[in-house]
One Martini backbone bead per residue (centre of mass of N, CA, C, O) as a GRO file, in nm:
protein
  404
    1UNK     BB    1  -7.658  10.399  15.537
    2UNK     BB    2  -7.486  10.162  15.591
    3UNK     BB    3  -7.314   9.883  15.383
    4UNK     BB    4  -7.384   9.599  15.341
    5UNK     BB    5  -7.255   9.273  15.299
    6UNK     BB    6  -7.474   9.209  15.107
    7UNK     BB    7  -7.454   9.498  14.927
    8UNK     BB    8  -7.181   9.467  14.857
    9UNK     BB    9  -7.133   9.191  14.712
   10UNK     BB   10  -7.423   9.212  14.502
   11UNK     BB   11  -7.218   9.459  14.366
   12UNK     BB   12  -6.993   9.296  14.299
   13UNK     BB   13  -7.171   9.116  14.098
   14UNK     BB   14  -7.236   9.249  13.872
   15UNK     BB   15  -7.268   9.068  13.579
   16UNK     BB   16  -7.368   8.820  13.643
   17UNK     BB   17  -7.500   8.523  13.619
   18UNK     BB   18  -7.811   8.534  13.749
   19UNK     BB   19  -7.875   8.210  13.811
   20UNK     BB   20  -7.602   8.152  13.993
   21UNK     BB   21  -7.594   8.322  14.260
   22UNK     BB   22  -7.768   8.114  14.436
   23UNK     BB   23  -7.501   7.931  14.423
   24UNK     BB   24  -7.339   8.107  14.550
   25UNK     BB   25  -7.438   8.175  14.796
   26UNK     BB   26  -7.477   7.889  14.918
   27UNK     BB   27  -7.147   7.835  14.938
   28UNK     BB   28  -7.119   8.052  15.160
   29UNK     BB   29  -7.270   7.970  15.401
   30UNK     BB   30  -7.131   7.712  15.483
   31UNK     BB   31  -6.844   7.890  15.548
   32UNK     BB   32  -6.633   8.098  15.646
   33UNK     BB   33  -6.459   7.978  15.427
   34UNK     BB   34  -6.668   8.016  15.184
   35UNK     BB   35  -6.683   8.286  15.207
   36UNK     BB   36  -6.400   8.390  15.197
   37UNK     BB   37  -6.365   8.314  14.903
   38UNK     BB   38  -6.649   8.498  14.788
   39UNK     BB   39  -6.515   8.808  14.956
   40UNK     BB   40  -6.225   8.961  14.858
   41UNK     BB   41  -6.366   9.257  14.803
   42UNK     BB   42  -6.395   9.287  15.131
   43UNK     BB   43  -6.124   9.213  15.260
   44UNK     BB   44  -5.967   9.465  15.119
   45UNK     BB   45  -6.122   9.683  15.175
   46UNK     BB   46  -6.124   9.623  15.531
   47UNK     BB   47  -5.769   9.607  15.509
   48UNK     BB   48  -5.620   9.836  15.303
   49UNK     BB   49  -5.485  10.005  15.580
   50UNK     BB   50  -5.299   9.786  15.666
   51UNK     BB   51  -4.964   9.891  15.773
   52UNK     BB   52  -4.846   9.566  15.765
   53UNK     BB   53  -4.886   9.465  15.464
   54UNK     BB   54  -4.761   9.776  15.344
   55UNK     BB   55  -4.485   9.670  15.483
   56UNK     BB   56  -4.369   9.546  15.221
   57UNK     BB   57  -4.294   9.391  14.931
   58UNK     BB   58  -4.302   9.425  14.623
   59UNK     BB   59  -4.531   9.172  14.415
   60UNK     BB   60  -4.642   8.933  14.254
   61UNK     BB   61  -5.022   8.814  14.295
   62UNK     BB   62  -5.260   8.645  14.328
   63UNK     BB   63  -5.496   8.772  14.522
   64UNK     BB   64  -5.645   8.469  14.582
   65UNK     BB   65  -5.514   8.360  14.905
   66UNK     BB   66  -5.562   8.024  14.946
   67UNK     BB   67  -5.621   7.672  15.040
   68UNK     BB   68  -5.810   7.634  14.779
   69UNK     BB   69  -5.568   7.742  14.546
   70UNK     BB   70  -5.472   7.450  14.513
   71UNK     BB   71  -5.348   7.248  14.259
   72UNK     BB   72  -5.347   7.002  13.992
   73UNK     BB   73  -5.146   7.020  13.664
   74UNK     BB   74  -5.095   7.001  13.313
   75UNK     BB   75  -4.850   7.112  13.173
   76UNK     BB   76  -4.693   7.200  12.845
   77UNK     BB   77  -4.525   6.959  12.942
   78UNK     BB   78  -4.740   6.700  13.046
   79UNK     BB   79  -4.642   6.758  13.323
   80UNK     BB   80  -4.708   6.737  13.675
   81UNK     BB   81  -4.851   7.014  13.895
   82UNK     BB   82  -4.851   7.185  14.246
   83UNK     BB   83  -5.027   7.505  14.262
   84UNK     BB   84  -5.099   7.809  14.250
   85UNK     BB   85  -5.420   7.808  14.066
   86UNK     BB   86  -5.509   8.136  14.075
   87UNK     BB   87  -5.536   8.474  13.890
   88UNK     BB   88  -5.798   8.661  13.860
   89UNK     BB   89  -5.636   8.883  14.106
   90UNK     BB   90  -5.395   8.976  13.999
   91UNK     BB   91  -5.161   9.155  14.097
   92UNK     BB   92  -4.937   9.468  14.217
   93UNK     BB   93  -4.798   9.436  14.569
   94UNK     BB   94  -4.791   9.351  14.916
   95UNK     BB   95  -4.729   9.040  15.027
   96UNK     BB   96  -4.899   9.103  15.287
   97UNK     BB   97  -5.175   9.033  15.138
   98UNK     BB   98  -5.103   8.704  15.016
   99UNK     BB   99  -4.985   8.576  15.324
  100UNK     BB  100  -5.221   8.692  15.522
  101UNK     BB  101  -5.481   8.541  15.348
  102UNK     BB  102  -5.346   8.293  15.437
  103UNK     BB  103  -5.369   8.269  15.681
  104UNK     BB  104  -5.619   8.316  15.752
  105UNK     BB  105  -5.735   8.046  15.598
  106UNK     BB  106  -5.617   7.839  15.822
  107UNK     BB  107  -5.791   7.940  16.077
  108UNK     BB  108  -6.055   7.840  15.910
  109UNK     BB  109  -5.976   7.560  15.839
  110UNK     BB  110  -5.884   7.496  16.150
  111UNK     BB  111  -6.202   7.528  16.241
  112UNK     BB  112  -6.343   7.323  16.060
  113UNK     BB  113  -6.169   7.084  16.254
  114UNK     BB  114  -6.190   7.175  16.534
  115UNK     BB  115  -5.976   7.286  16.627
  116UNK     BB  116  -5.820   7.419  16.831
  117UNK     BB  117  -5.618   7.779  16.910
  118UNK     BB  118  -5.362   7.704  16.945
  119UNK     BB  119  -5.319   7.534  16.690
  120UNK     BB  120  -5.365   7.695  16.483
  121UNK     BB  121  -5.199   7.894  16.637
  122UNK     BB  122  -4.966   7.713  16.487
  123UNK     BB  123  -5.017   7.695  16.190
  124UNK     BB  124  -4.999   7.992  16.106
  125UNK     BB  125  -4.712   7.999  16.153
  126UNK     BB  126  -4.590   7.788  15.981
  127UNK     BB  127  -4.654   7.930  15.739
  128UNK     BB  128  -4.468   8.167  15.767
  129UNK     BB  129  -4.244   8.053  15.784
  130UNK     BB  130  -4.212   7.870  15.552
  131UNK     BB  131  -4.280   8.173  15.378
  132UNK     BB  132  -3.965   8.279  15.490
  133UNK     BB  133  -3.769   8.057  15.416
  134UNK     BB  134  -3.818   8.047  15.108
  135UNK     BB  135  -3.709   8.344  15.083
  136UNK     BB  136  -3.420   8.328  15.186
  137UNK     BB  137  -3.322   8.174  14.932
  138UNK     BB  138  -3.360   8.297  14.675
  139UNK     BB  139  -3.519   8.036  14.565
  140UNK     BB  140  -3.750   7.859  14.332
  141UNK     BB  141  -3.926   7.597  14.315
  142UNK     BB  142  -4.051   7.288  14.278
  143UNK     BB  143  -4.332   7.079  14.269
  144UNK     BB  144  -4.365   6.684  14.269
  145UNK     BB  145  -4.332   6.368  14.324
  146UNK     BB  146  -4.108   6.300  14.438
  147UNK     BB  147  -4.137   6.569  14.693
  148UNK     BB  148  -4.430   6.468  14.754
  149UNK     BB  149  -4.693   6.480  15.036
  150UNK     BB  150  -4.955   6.339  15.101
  151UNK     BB  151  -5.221   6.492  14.934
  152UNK     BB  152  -5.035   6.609  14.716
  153UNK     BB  153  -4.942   6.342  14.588
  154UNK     BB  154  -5.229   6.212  14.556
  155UNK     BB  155  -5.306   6.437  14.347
  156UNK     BB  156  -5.061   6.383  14.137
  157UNK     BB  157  -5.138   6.080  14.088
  158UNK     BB  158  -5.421   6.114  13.981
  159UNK     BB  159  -5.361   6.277  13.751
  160UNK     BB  160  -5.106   6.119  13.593
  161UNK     BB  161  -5.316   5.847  13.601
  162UNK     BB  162  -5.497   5.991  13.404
  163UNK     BB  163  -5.715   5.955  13.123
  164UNK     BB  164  -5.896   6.085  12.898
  165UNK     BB  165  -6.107   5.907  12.885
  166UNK     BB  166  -6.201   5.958  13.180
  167UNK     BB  167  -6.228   6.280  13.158
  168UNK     BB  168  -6.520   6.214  12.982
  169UNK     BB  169  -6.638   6.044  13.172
  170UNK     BB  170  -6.985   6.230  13.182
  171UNK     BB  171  -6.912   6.473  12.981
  172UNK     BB  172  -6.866   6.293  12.694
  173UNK     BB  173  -6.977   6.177  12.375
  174UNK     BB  174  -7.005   5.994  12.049
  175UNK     BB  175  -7.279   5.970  11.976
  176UNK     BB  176  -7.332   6.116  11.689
  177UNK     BB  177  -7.104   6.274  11.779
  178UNK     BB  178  -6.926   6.462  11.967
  179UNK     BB  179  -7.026   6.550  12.317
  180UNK     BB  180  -7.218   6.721  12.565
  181UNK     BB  181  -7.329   6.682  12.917
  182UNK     BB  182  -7.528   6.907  13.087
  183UNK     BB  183  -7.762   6.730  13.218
  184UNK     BB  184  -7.528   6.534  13.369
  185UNK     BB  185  -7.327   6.710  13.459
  186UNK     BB  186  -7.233   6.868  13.772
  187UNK     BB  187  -7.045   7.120  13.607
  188UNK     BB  188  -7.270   7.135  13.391
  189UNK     BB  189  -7.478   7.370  13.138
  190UNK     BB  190  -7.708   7.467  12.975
  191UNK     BB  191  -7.729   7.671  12.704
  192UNK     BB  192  -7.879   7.910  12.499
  193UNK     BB  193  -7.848   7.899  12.164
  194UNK     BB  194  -7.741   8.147  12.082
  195UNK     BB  195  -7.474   8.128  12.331
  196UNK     BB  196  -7.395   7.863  12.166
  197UNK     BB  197  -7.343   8.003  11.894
  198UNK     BB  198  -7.183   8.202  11.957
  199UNK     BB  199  -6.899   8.059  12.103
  200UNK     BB  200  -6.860   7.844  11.885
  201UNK     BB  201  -6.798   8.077  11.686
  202UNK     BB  202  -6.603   8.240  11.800
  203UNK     BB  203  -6.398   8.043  11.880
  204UNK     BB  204  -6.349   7.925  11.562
  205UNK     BB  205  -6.265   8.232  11.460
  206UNK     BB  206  -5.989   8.237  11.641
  207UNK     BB  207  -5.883   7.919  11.572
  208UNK     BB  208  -5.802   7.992  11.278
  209UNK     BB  209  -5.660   8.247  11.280
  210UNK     BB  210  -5.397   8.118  11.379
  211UNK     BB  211  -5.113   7.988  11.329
  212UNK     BB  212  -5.125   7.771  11.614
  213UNK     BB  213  -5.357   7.578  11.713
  214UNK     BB  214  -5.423   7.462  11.967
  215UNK     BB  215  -5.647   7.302  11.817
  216UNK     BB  216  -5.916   7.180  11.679
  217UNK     BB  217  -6.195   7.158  11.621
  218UNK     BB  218  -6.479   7.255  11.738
  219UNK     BB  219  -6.756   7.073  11.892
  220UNK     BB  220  -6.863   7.182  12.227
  221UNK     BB  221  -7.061   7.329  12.449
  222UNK     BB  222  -7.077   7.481  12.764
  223UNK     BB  223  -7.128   7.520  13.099
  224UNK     BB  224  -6.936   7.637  13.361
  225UNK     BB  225  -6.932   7.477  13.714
  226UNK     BB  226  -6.716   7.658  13.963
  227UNK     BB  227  -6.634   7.726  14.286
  228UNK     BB  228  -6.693   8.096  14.416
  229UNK     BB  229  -6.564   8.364  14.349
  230UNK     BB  230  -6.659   8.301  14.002
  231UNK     BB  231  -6.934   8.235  14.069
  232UNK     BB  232  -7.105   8.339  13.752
  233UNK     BB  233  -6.833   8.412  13.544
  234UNK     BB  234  -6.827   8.357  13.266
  235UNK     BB  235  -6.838   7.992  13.168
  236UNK     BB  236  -6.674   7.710  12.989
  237UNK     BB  237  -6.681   7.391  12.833
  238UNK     BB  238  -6.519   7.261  12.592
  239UNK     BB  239  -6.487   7.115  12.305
  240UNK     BB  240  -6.188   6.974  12.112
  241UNK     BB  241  -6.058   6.842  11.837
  242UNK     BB  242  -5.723   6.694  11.787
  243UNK     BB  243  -5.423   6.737  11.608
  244UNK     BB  244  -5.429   6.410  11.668
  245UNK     BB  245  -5.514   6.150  11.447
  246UNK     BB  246  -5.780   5.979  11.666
  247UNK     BB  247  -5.785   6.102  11.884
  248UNK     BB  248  -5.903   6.248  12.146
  249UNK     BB  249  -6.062   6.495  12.272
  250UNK     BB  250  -6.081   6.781  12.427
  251UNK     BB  251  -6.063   6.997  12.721
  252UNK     BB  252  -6.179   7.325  12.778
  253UNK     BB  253  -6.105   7.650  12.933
  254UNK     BB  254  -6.352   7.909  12.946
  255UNK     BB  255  -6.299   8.244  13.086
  256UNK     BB  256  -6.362   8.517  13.187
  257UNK     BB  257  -6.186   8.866  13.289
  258UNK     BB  258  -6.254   9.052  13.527
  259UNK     BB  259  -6.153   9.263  13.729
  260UNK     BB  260  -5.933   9.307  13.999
  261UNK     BB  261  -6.043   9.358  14.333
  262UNK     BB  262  -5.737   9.463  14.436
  263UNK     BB  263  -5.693   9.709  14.248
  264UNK     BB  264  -5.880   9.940  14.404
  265UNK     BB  265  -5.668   9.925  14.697
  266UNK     BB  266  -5.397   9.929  14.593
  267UNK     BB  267  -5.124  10.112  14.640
  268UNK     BB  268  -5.034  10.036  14.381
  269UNK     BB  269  -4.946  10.072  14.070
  270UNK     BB  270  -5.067   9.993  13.776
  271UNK     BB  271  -5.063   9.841  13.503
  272UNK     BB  272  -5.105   9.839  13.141
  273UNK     BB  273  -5.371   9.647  12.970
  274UNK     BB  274  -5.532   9.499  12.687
  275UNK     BB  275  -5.616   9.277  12.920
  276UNK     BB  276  -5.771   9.112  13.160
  277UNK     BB  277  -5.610   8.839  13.006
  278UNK     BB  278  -5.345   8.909  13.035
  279UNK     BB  279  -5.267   8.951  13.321
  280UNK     BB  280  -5.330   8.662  13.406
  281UNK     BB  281  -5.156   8.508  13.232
  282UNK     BB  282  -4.889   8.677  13.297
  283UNK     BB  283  -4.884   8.625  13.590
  284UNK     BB  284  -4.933   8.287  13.537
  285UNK     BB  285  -4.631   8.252  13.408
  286UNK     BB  286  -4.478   8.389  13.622
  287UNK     BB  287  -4.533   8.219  13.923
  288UNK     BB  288  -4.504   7.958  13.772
  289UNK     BB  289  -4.361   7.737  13.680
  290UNK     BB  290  -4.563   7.578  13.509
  291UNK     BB  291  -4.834   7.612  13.324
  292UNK     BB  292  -5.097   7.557  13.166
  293UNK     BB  293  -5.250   7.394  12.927
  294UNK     BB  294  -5.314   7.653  12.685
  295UNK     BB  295  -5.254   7.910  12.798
  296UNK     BB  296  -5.438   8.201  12.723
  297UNK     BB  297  -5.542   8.495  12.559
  298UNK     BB  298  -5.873   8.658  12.438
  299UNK     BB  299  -6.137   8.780  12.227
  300UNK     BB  300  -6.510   8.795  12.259
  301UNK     BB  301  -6.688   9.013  12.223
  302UNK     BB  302  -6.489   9.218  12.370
  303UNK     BB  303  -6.419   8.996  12.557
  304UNK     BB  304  -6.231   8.859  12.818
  305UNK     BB  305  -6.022   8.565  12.770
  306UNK     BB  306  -5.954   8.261  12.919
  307UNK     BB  307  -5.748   7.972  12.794
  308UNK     BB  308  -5.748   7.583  12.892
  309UNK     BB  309  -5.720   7.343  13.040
  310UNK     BB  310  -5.904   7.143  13.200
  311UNK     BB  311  -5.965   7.169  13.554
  312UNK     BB  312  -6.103   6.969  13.789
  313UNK     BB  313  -6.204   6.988  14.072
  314UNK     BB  314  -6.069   6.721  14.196
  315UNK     BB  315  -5.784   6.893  14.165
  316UNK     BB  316  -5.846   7.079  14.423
  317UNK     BB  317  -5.853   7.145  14.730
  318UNK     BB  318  -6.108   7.050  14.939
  319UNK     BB  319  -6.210   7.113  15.293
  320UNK     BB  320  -6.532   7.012  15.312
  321UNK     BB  321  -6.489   6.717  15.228
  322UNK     BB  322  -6.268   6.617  15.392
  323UNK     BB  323  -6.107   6.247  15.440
  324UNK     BB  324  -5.783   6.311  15.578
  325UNK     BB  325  -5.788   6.479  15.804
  326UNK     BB  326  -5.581   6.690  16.018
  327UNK     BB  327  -5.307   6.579  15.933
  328UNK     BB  328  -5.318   6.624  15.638
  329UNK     BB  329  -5.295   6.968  15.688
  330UNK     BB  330  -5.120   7.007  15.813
  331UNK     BB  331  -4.859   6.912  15.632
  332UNK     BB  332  -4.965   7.124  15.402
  333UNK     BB  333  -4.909   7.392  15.516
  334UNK     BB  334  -4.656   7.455  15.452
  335UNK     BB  335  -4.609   7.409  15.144
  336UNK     BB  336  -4.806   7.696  15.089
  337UNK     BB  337  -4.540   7.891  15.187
  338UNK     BB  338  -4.376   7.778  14.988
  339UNK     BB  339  -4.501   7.812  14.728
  340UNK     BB  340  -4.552   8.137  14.738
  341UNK     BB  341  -4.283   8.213  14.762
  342UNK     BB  342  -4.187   8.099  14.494
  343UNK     BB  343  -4.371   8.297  14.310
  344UNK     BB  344  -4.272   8.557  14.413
  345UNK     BB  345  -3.956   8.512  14.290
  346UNK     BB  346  -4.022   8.462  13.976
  347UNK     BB  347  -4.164   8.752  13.966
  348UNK     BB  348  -3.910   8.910  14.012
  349UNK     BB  349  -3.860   9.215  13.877
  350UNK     BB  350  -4.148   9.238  13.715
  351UNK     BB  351  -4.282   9.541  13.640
  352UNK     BB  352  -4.234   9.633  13.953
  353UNK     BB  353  -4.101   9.455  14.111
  354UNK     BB  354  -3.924   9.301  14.337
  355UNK     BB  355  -3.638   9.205  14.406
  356UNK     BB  356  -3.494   8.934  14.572
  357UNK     BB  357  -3.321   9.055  14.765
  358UNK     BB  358  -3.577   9.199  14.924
  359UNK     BB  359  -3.703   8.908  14.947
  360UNK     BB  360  -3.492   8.812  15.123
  361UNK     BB  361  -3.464   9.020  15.365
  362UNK     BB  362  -3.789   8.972  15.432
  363UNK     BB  363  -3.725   8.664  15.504
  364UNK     BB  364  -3.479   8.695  15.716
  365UNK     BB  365  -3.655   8.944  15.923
  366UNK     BB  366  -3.913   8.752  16.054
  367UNK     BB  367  -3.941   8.860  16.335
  368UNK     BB  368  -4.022   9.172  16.276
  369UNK     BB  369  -4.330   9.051  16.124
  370UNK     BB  370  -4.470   8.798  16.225
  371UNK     BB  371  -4.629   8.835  16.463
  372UNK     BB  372  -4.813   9.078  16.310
  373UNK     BB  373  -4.923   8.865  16.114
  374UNK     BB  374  -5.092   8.703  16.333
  375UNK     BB  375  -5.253   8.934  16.451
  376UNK     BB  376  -5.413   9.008  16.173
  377UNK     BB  377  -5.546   8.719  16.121
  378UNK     BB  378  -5.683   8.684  16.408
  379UNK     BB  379  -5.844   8.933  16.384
  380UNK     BB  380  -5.959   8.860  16.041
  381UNK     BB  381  -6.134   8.625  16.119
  382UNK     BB  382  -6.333   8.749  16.305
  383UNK     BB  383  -6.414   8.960  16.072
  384UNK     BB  384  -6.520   8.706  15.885
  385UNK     BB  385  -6.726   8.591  16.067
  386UNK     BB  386  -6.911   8.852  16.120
  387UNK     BB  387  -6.961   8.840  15.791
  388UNK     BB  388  -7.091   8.595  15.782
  389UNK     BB  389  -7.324   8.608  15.969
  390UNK     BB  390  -7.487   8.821  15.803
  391UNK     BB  391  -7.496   8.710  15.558
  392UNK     BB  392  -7.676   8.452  15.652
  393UNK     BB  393  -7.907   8.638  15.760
  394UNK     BB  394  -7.962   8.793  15.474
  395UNK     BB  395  -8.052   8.501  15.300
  396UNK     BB  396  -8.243   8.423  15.501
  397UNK     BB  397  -8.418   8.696  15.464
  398UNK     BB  398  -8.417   8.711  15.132
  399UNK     BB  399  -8.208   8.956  15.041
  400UNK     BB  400  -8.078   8.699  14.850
  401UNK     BB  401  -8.064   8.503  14.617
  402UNK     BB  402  -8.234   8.128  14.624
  403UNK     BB  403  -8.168   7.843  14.628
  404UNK     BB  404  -8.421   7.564  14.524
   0.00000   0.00000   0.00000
C-alpha cells in the first residue's frame, strides 16, 4: 500500500520533540498555506522529476522560498534589513526549484485572501516577471527602509524603532537576576532540568573557548517555539549578558541544523560540509546582503547548531492574520521575486553555482520558460491543496498527535 501523506510527513518527522508535534500538526492543518509551508520535504518528493525546474541554472538555494519567509532583521552592522532570512533547506539546485515554489506560495496565500483565480493568476506572473527582470540586470541590490514600500516598510521601521528594553518584555526580567520566562512568554517553553543545564553549560564552554566571544556569559535558557516547517526541531532561546558593562543582555536563538530536505532529491551533486549548520551559515552568509547579528555555526554535544541573534515571530511576514488587506499583498508580490533574484545573484558562482552571466541570460530569456512556470505553479497549488486535505482528514481521524 502506497505512503500516505500523513505517514510520509510523520517519518520524515523523526527526531523532533515528540511534545511539539502535535502543534506542528495544528498549525498545518489551518490551511494549503500554512501546510505547505510545513510540508517542503514532500512537495520535493512529488516535484522532484518536474523538467521545467531542472532545466534552468544551477545556483545556491534558499531551499524553503515561500511568502512567509521573508522578513526583517538587524544585520552585524546593527543597520536593519528586509530579506529571505530562512536558509534550514539551502541547496545547491536548480533556481526553478526555489523561484517554482515562491510562486505556489504566491497562489495559495491568494487564495486565502480569496481573490478570484483570473487575479491570483496575474499576481504568480507578476512575481515571475518580477524575478526575471532582476536577474537580467546581473547586479544584486539590497531593500533598506529608504528603498522600501508598503508592508515591508512598516516591518522595517518597526524594527529599527525597537529598542531592546522593548524586546526583553514579557520575555526576560531582572527580579533576583536576569532570567527567561517560559512560562509566560508565548513562543518560549520551560526545558525539563537536565536539558536546560546540559545546553547552559554547553554553550557556556563553547563562548569561552571562542578566541572572540559573540556575547557576554550566558545568563538562561529555555525552549523556543516559532514557525511551521522546523516546528519540533530543537531550539532554544538563549538569554546572555552584554560584552559591554551596564547594557541589557542580549536575546539569541539557537536552532539544531538536520540534513536539509531538497538535498536527497535534487538532480545536482551537493558539496561536503563538516555540517549541516555550517551550510546553513555558509549559504546564508552567500544569499542575503548583510547576514543576522552574531549568526554562526557551533556544535554541542555532536549536533550542530546555528546560533545568531533572535528574530521575533513579528518580525517575518505572517499571512494567517494579516490586517492590511489584499492590496498591501498584492504590492509585496514583486519584491518578493526581486529579493529572491538578488539573492540567486549574490551567490553567482560560488561552490558550484552558475556564474552571473547565466543567470543573466536565464533572466533575460524569460518569454520562453515564464508562461511554463506558471502552469506549474498553478499545477502544484491543486496538488498541494488535494494532499493538505489528506492530511487534515488524517489528522481528524486521529491518526496523527493532537494538540490538547
Amino acid at each position: 500500500m502506497p505512503e500516505s501523506v500523513a505517514e510520509f510527513i510523520h517519518r520524515h518527522d523523526a527526531g523532533r520533540v515528540p511534545e511539539l508535534l502535535a502543534l506542528r500538526y495544528h498549525r498545518m492543518q489551518a490551511d494549503a498555506l500554512a501546510f505547505f509551508r510545513g510540508s517542503a520535504p514532500l512537495y520535493y518528493a512529488r516535484f522532484q522529476a518536474e523538467p521545467l525546474l531542472k532545466a534552468s541554472p544551477v545556483a545556491w538555494l534558499c531551499g524553503d522560498a515561500h511568502v512567509e519567509n521573508f522578513g526583517s532583521f538587524r544585520g552585524d552592522n546593527r543597520l536593519v534589513y528586509f530579506d529571505v532570512n530562512d536558509f534550514d533547506e539551502a541547496v545547491l539546485g536548480p533556481v526553478g526549484w526555489d523561484v517554482g515554489r515562491l510562486a505556489v506560495s504566491v497562489l495559495l496565500a491568494a487564495a486565502r485572501f480569496g481573490l478570484p483565480p483570473a487575479e491570483r493568476q496575474a499576481l504568480a506572473q507578476d512575481l515571475l516577471a518580477a524575478y526575471a527582470a532582476a536577474l537580467a540586470t546581473g547586479k544584486p541590490y539590497q531593500l533598506e527602509r529608504a528603498t522600501a514600500r508598503g508592508v515591508v516598510r512598516q516591518l522595517l521601521k518597526a524594527v529599527a524603532q525597537r529598542r531592546q528594553r522593548a524586546l526583553l518584555a514579557g520575555r526576560a526580567r531582572r527580579r533576583g537576576g536576569w532570567h527567561l520566562l517560559p512560562a509566560h512568554a508565548p513562543n518560549l517553553r520551560p526545558l525539563p532540568p537536565a536539558e536546560h543545564q546540559a545546553v547552559l553549560q554547553g554553550l557556556e564552554a563553547w563562548r569561552q573557548a571562542q578566541a572572540h566571544p559573540p556575547c557576554g556569559p550566558l545568563l538562561d535558557v529555555a525552549g523556543r517555539i516559532a514557525g511551521v516547517g522546523s516546528l519540533g526541531v530543537r531550539r532554544y532561546a538563549v538569554l546572555a549578558a552584554s560584552l559591554r558593562p551596564g547594557k541589557l543582555p542580549r536575546l539569541l536563538d539557537l536552532k539544531a541544523a538536520p540534513a536539509a530536505a531538497p538535498a536527497v532529491y535534487c538532480p545536482v551533486p551537493q558539496p561536503t560540509w563538516a555540517t549541516e549548520a555550517e551550510r546553513v551559515v555558509t549559504a546564508q552568509t552567500w544569499l542575503q546582503a548583510v547576514p543576522p547579528a552574531l549568526l554562526q555555526p557551533l556544535v554541542l554535544a555532536e549536533q550542530p547548531y546555528v546560533l545568531r541573534e533572535l528574530q521575533p515571530v513579528a518580525d517575518k511576514l505572517d499571512f494567517t492574520n494579516f490586517t492590511r488587506g489584499a492590496s498591501a499583498f498584492r504590492n509585496a508580490v514583486p519584491t518578493f521575486g526581486r529579493l529572491l533574484a538578488w539573492a540567486h545573484l549574490r551567490a553567482a558562482a560560488h561552490q558550484g553555482a552558475a556564474g552571473p552571466d547565466e543567470l543573466m541570460a536565464f533572466g533575460q530569456a524569460a518569454a520562453d520558460w515564464l508562461p511554463g512556470l506558471l502552469h506549474f505553479a498553478t499545477g502544484a497549488k491543486a496538488a498541494v491543496r488535494e494532499d493538505f486535505h489528506s492530511f487534515r482528514l488524517a489528522c481528524r481521524a486521529g491518526q496523527l498527535p493532537a494538540a490538547p
